[in-house]
C-alpha positions in Angstrom: -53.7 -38.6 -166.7 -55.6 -38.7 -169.8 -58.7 -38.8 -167.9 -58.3 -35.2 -166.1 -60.2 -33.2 -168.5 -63.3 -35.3 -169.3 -63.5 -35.8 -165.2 -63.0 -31.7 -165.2 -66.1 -31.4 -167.7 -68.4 -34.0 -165.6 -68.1 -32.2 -162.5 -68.6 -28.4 -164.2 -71.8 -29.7 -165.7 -72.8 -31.4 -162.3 -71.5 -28.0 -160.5 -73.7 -26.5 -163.1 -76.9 -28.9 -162.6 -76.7 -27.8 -158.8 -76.5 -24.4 -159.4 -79.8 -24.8 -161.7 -81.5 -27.1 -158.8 -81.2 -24.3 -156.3 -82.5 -21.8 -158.3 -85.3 -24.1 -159.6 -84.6 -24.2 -163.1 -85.4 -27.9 -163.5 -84.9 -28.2 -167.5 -81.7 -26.6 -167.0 -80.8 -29.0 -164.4 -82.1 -31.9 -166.0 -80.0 -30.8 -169.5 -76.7 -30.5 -167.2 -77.3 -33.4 -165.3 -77.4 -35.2 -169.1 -74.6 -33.7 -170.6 -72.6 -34.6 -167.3 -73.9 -38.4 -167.5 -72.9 -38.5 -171.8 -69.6 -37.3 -170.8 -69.2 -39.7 -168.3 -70.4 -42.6 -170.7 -68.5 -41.7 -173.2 -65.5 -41.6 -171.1 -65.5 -44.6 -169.4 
């Protein structure tokens, strides 16, 4: 239960990272896709 809101954060950022792939943004993507992989190494 402690874990909902990092896991939350991680797929928004990855949600986030798509959205920026499709539209072909790719430093946007490539930030999102960062902060989503930090979050997830902090976390577990």
């Amino acid at each position: 239960m402690t874990k909902v809101f990092p896991v939350m954060l991680i797929a928004l950022d990855v949600a986030a990272a798509a959205v920026y792939a499709a539209c072909g943004d790719w430093r946007r993507f490539i930030y999102w896709l960062a902060a989503a992989t930090l979050t997830a190494t902090v976390t577990f």
